[in-house]
C-alpha positions as CSV (number, residue, x, y, z in Angstrom):
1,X,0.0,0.0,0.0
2,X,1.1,3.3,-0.7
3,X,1.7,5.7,2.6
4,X,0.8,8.6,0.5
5,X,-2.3,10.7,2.1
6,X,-5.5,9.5,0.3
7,X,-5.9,13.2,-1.3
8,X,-2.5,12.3,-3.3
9,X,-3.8,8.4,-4.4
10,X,-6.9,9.9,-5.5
11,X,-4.6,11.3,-8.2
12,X,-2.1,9.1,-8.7
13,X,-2.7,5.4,-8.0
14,X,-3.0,4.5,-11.4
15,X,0.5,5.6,-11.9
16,X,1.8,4.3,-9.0
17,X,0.7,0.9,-10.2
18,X,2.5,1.2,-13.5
19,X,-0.5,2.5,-15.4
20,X,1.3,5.2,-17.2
21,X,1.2,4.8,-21.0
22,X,4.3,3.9,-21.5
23,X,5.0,4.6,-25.3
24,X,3.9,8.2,-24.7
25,X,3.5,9.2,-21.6
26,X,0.3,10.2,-21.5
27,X,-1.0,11.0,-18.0
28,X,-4.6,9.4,-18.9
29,X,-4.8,6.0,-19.2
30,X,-5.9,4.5,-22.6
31,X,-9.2,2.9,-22.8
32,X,-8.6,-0.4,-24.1
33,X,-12.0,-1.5,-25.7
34,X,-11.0,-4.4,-27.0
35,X,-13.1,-7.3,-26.0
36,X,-10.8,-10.2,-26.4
37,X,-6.4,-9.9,-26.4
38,X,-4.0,-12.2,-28.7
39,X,-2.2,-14.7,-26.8
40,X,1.5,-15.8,-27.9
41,X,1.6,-18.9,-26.5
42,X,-0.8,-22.0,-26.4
43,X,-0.5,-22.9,-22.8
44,X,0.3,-19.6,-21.6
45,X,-2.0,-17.1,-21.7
46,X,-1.2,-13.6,-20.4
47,X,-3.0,-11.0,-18.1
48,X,-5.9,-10.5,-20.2
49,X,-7.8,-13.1,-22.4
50,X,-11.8,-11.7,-22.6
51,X,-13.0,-8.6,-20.9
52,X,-15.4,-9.9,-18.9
53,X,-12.5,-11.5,-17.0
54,X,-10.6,-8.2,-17.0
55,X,-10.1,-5.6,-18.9
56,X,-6.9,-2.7,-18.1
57,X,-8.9,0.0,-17.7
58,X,-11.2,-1.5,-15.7
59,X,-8.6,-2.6,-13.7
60,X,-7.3,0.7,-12.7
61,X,-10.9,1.4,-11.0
62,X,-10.6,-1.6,-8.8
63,X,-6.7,-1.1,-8.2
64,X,-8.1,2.4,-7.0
65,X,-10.7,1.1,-5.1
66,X,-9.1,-1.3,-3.2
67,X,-6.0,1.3,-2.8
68,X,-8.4,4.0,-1.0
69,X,-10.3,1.6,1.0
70,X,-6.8,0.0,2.2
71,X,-8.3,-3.6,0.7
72,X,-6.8,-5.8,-0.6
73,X,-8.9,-6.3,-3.5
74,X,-11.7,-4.3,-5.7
75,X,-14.2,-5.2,-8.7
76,X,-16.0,-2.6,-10.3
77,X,-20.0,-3.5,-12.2
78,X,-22.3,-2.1,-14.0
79,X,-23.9,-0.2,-11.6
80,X,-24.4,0.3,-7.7
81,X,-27.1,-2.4,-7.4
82,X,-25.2,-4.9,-9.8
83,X,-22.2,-4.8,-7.2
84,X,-24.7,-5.0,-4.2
85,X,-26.5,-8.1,-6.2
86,X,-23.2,-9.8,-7.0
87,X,-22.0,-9.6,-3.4
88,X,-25.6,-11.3,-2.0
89,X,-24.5,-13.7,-4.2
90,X,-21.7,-14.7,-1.6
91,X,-24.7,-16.4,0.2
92,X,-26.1,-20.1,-0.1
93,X,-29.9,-21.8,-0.4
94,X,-30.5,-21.9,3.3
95,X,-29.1,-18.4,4.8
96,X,-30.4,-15.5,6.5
97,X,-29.1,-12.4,6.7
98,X,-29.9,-9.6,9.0
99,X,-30.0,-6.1,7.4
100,X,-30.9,-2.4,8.4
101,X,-34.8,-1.5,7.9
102,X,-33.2,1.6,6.8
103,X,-31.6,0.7,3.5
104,X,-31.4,2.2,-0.4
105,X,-35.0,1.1,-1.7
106,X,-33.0,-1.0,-4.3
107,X,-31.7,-2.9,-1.9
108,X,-34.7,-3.4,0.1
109,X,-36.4,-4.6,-3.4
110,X,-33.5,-7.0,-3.9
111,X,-33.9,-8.6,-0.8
112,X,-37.3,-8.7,-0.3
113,X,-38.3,-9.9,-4.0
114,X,-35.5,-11.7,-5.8
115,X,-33.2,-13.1,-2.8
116,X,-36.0,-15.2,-1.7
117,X,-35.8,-16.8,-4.7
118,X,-32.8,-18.5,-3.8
119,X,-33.6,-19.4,-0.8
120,X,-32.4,-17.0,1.8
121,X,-34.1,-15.6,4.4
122,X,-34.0,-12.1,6.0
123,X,-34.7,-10.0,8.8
124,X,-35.3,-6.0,8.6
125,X,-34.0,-4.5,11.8
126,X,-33.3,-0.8,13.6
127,X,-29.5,-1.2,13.4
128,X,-29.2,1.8,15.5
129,X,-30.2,-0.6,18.7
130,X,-28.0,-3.1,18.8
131,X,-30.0,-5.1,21.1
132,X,-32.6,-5.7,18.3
133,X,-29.8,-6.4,15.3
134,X,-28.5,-9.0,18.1
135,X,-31.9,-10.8,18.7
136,X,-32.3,-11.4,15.5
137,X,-29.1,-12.9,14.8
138,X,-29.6,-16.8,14.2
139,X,-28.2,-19.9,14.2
140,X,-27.9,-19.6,9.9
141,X,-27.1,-15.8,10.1
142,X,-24.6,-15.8,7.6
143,X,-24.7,-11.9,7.1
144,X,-25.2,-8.7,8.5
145,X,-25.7,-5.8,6.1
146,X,-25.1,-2.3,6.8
147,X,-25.8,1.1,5.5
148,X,-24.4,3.8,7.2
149,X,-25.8,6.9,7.1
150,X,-28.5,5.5,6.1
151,X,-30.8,6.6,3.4
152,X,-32.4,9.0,2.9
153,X,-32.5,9.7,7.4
154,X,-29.3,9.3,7.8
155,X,-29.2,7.0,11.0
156,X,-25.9,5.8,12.1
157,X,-24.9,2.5,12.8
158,X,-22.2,1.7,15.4
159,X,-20.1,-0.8,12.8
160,X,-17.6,-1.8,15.6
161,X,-20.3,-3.0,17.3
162,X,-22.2,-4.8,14.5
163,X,-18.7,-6.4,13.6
164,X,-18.3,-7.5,16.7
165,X,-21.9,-9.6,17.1
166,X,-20.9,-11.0,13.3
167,X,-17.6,-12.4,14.7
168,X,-19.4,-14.2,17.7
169,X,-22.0,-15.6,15.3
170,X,-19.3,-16.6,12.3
171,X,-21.6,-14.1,10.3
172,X,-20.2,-11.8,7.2
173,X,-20.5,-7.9,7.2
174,X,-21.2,-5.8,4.6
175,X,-21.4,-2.4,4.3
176,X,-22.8,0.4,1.9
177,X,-20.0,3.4,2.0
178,X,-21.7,5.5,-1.0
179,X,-22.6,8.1,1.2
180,X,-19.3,8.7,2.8
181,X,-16.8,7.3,0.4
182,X,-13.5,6.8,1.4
183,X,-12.5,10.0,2.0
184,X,-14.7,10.3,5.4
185,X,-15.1,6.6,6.5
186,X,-12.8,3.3,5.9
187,X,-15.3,0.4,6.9
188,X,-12.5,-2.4,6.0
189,X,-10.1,-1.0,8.7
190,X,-12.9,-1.5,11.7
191,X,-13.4,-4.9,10.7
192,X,-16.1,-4.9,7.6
193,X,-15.5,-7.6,5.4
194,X,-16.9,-6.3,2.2
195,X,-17.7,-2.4,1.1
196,X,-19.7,-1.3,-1.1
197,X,-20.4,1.9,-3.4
198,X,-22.8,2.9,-5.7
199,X,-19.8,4.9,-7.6
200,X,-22.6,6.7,-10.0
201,X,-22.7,9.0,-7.2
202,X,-19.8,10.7,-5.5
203,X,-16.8,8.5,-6.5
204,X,-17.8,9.6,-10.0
205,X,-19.4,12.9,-9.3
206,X,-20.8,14.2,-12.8
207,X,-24.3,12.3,-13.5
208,X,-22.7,10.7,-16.1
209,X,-21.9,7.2,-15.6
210,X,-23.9,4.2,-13.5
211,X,-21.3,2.3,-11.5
212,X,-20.4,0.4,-8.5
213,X,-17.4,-1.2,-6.9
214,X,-16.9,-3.6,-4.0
215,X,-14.3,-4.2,-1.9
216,X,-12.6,-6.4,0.7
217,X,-9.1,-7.0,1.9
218,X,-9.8,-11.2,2.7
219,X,-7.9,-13.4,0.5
220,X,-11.0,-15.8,-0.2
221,X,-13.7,-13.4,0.0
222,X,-11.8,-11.7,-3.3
223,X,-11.8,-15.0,-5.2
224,X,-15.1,-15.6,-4.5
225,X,-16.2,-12.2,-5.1
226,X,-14.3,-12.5,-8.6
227,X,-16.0,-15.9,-9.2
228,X,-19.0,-14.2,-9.1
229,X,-17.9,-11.2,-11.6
230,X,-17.1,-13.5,-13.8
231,X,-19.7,-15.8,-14.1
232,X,-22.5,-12.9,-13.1
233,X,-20.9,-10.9,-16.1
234,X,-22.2,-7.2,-14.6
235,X,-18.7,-5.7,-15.7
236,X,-18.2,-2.0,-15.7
237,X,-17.3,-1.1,-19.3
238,X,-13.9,0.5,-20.7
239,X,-15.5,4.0,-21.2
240,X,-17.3,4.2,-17.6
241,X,-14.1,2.9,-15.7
242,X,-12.3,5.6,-18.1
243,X,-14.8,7.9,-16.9
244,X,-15.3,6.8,-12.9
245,X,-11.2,7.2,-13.5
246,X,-11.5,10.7,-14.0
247,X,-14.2,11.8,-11.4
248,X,-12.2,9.9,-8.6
249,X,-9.0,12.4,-9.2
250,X,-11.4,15.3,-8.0
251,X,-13.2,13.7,-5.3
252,X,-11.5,15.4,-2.4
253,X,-12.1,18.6,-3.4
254,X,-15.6,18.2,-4.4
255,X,-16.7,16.0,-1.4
256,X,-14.6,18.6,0.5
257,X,-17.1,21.6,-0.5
258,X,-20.2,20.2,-0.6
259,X,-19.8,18.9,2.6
260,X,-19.0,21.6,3.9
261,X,-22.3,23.4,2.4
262,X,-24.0,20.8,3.9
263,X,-23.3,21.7,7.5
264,X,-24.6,24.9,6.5
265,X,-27.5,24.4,5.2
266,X,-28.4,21.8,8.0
267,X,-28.0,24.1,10.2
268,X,-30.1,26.8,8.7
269,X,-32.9,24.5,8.1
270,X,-32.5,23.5,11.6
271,X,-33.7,26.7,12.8
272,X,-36.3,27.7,10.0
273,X,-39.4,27.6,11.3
274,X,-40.8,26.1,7.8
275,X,-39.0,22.8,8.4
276,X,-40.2,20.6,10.8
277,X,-37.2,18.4,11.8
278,X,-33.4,17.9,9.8
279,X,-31.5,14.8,9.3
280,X,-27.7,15.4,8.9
281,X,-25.3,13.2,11.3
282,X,-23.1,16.6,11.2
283,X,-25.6,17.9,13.7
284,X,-25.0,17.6,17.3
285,X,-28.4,16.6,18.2
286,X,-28.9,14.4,15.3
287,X,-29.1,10.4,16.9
288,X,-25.8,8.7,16.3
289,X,-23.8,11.9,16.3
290,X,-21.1,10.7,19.0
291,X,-21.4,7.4,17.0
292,X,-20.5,8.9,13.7
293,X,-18.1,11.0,15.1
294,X,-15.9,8.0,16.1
295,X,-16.3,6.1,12.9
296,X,-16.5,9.1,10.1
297,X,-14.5,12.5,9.5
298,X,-17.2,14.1,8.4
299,X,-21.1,14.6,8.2
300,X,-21.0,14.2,4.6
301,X,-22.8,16.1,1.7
302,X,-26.3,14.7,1.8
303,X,-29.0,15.9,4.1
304,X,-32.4,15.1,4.5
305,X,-35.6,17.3,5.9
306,X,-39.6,16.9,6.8
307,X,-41.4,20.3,5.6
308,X,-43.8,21.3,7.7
309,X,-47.4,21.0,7.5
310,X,-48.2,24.4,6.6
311,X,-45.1,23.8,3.3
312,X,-47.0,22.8,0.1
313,X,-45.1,20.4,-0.7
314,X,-45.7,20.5,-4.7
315,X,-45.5,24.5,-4.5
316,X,-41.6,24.1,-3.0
317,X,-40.5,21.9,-5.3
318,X,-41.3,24.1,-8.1
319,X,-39.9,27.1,-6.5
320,X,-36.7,25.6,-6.0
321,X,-34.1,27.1,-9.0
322,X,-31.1,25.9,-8.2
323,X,-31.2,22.3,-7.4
324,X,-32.1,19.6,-10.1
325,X,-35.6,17.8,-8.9
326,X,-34.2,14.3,-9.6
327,X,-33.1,10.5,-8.6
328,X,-29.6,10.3,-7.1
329,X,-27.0,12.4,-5.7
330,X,-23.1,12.9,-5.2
331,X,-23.2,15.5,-8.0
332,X,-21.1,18.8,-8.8
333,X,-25.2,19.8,-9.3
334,X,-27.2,19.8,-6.2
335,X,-29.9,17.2,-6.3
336,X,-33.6,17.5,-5.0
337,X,-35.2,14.6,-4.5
338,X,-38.2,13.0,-3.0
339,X,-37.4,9.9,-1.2
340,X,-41.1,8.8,-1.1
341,X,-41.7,8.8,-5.0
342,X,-37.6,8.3,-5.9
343,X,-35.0,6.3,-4.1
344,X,-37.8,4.1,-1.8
345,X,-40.6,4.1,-4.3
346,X,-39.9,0.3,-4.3
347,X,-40.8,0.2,-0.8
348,X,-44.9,-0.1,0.2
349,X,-46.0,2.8,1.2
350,X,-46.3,0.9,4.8
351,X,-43.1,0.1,5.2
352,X,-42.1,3.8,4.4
353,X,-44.6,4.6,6.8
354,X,-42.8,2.7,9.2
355,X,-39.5,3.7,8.3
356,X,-40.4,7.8,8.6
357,X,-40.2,8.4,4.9
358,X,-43.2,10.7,4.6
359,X,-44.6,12.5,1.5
360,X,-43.3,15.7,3.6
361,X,-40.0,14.1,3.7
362,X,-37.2,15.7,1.3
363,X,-33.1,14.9,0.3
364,X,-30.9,17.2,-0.6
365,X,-27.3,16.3,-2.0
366,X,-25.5,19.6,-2.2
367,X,-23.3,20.2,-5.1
368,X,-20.6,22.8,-5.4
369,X,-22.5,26.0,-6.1
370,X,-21.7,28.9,-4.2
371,X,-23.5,28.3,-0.1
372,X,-25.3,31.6,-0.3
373,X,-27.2,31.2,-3.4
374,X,-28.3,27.8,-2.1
375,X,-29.3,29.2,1.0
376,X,-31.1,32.3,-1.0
377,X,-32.9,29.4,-2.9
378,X,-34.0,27.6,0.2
379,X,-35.4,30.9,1.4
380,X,-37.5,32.2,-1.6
381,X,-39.0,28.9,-2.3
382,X,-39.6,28.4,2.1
383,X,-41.6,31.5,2.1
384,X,-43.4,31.1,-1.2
385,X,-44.7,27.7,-0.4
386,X,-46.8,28.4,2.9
387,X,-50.4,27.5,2.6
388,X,-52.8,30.5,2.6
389,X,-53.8,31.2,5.8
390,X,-51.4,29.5,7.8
């Protein structure tokens, strides 16, 4: 591993790993789109044989990957759910796995409606008590999945903890990292055996690729992961690891001033009287907060709010000018989105009942427009949205 600070690998791993083009010495890797590679020999074949296997500029990503999240081993795939898919797939006919009633509605989908399939059983629980996450722990828990912050409330997990109850029961963890990335929280290094990203969002950072990467620094755990690559086939392309390449180099300083926006805004929101409550685990009254603070370096970019009841909902929304009213987040754009209709619309509206996703209940990811005209935004569209006579 490099001892470089991650700010420096962000730029440079794929030199360091002896990336550079050598014949010209470009800085950018080539994108090598070829889909199969001439062999000289009959029995011995070389690094690359088919790019579903492996393909060089794919390679770089998970290179990357694994360098930032000091594993020892990283696979990128066609998107965030295709690497959260693949890694399920880790599991047998006859498992259960224990995971956090507050996950990505994708996930919950996968879980609830396609894992079954297979056989394995699962258990949604408040992984903010860890009394509950441990009663529910049995005898074929094979995995514990994790999502912290969680989306779209942002609820903390306490992931020393929940490694610890998977080591007593011989149980796997997994972790979603999008929301923090690497540059705030390094899940590997307090015991997670497998992270995961949906890259499309801040590793990449531009709305312009779909992407995700797992990683894991256990020997057998990265065969088996790469089994599964292989055979599954959900390969991120040439271009999009060319791409994902690109939008890595610039995470620090993106991630850097949108988080720092974020605190902001939180805490203006906080106090406006038009908003009834604010999720951001930078606040100091936000659940977890002492939690987070031991396991991340930052509260992050994304942030989530309930309007209140006197907000029209529909009349905000089109008031905002600024933002983009759309699915995702971890853009240089800030993103608006509606966790109820968007990123949980998978979910019954019960369970998002049960969860505290209400039709009141909005996400922003801030991007890296100037604070103050966000914050000007937030206002005008606050104070034209009140109901008449309220």
């Amino acid at each position: 591993m490099s001892k470089h600070q991650l700010e420096t690998k962000l730029i440079h791993t794929g030199v360091e790993q002896g990336y550079q083009e050598r014949k010209t010495g470009a800085v950018n890797p080539p994108i090598y789109v070829s889909s199969t590679y001439h062999q000289d020999e009959l029995h011995n074949f070389g690094p690359f044989d088919y790019s579903r296997s492996g393909n060089p500029t794919r390679e770089i990503v998970e290179k990357t990957i694994a360098e930032l999240e000091n594993g020892i081993a990283g696979f990128a795939f066609s998107s965030g759910m295709a690497a959260i898919s693949s890694a399920f797939l880790l599991l047998q006919a006859g498992d259960h796995v224990v995971v956090t009633k507050d996950v990505y509605g994708g996930t919950f989908r996968f879980v609830s409606q396609l894992l079954t399939q297979f056989s394995v059983d699962y258990t949604f629980v408040d992984m903010t008590n860890n009394e509950e996450i441990e009663q529910a722990i049995r005898p074929d828990t094979k995995l514990i999945y994790m999502e912290t912050p969680a989306n779209p409330l942002l609820q903390v997990t306490d992931i020393r903890k929940v490694v610890e109850l998977a080591k007593q029961n011989n149980a796997l963890t997994f972790l979603d990292n999008t929301f923090m990335t690497p540059l705030y929280q390094n899940p590997l290094d307090l015991g997670v055996d497998v992270v995961l990203h949906s890259a499309t969002k801040f590793l990449s950072g531009h709305s312009d690729i779909i992407a995700g990467l797992a990683v894991t620094n256990d020997e057998e755990l990265a065969g088996r992961l790469k089994f599964v690559q292989n055979t599954f086939g959900a390969i991120l392309g040439a271009h999009d690891s060319y791409t994902l390449i690109q939008g890595m180099k610039t995470l620090e300083t993106r991630l850097t001033k949108s988080s720092q926006s974020a605190d902001k805004i939180a805490h203006f929101l906080d106090t406006h009287q038009a908003v009834e409550k604010v999720y951001y685990p930078g606040l100091k009254d936000h659940p977890g907060y002492e939690i987070h603070q031991s396991q991340a370096s930052s509260g992050g970019a994304v942030l989530s709010f309930l309007l209140d009841e006197k907000i029209d909902a529909h009349k905000f929304v089109e008031s905002m000018k600024i933002p983009v009213f759309a699915v995702s987040l971890g853009a240089v754009e800030s993103i608006l989105s509606h966790p109820a209709t968007m990123s949980h619309a998978a979910m019954p509206a019960a369970e998002r009942k049960e969860r505290g996703i209400e039709d009141r209940l909005f996400r922003l990811s801030v991007g890296i427009e100037n604070v103050d005209d966000l914050l000007d935004d937030l206002t005008q569209a606050l104070e034209q949205s009140v109901v008449v006579g309220n």
